[in-house]
N, C-alpha and C positions, 0 to 999 in steps of 0.2 A: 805470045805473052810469056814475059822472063818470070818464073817465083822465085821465094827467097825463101831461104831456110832461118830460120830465128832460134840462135843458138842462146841458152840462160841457165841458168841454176836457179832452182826452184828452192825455196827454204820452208817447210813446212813446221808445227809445232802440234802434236797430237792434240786431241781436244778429249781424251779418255782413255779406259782403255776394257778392253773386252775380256770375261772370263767363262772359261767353261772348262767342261769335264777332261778334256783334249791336254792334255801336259806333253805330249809328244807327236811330231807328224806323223809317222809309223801310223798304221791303222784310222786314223780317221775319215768321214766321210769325206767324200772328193767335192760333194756339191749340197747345196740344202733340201733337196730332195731325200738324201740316202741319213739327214740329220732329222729326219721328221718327228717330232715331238722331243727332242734333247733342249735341255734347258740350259741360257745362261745368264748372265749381267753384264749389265754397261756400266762403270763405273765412269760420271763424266769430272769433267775437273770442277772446281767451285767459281772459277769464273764464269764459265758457261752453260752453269744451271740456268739462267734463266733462257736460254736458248733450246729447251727443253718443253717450253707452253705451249699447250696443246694439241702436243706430240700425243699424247696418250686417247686423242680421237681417231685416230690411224691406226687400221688394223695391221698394216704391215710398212717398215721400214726398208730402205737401201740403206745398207753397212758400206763406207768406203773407210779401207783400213792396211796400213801397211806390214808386206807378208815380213816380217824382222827378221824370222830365221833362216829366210833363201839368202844363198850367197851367189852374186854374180847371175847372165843371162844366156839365155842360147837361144839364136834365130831361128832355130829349128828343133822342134820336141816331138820325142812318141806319146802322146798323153795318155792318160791312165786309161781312159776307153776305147785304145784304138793301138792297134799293132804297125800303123801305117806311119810317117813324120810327115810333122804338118808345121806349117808357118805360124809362130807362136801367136802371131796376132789373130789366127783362127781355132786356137784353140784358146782354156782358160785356163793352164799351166800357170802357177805359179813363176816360174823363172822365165821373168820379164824384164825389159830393160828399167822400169822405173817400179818394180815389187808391188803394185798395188792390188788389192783384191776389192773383192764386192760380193755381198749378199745378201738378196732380201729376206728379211726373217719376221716373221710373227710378233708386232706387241701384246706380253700381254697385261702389264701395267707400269706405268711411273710413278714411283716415290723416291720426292730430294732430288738426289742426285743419282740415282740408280733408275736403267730401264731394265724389265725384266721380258728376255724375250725368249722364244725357243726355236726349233727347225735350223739350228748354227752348228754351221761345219767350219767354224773357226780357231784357232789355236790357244790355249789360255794364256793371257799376258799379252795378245794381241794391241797397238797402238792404233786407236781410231782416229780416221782424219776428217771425217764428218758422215753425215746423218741425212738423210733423204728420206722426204714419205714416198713410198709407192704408191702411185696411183695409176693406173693401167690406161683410164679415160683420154688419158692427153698425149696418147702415143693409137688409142681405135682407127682416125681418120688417113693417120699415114703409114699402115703396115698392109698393104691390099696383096699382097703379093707374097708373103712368108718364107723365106726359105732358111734353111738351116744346117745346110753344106755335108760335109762327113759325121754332123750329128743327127741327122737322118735317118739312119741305122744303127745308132750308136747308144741315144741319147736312154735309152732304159737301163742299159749300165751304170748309169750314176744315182739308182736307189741303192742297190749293195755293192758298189767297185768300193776299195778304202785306197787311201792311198798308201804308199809305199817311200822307200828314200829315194827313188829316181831323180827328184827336182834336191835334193841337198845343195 
């Protein structure tokens, strides 16, 4: 069987943009574990407030959001919990080929155009590309087998590791 690779450019347009205490990479949490109770806001644009209804029945959101201030990618990274280089696509380094990031974080109310949520390890000024509820249910019946590679021993460094300028 031949595949085919489907070459495109993607055009995206933010749909908000995320704020929190984070003004610099330097120092911040590496994951929303190590953000636990840090507050911030979503500010969404005004056309897409009403894509906002009934979000606030959801106790926790997916952030998908582009990282702005990484330049450039490396196939191969030492991630901030691991002294080892691993294939970016196993770890969740920021310097990616397409910058995107993701995190689930805490609602904890909607008004207007603002979500206010907390447990965010994300950068202020952050451009959001969309908005997911977390629901855990609709992924129980196909995860029978769990594994989770070099973050197996890793993975409790991401309550106090911060990051650092490695990914610049």
């Amino acid at each position: 069987m031949k595949t085919r690779i489907i070459i495109m450019n993607i055009e995206m347009e933010s749909i908000g943009t995320i704020h929190t205490e984070f003004k610099k990479i330097e120092g911040m949490p590496i994951q929303p574990t190590g953000a636990k109770g840090i507050e911030g806001t979503i500010e969404i644009k005004d056309k897409y407030v009403d894509g906002l209804k009934d979000l606030d029945g959801f106790s926790h959101i997916h952030l998908i959001y582009l990282l702005h201030k990484v330049e450039g990618y490396m196939l191969e990274v030492k991630p901030f919990m691991d002294n080892d280089t691993h294939g970016v696509f196993a770890t969740r380094s920021p310097k990616r080929p397409n910058r995107i990031g993701m995190s689930v974080v805490k609602v904890n109310k909607v008004e207007g155009n603002t979500v206010y949520v907390e447990n965010v390890d994300i950068l202020d000024g952050t451009p959001l590309l969309d908005i997911k509820p977390y629901v855990p249910q609709l992924y129980e019946d196909t995860i029978d087998e769990l594994k989770i590679g070099w973050f197996e021993t890793k993975h409790q460094k991401a309550k106090s590791q911060k990051s650092d300028d490695r990914f610049k």
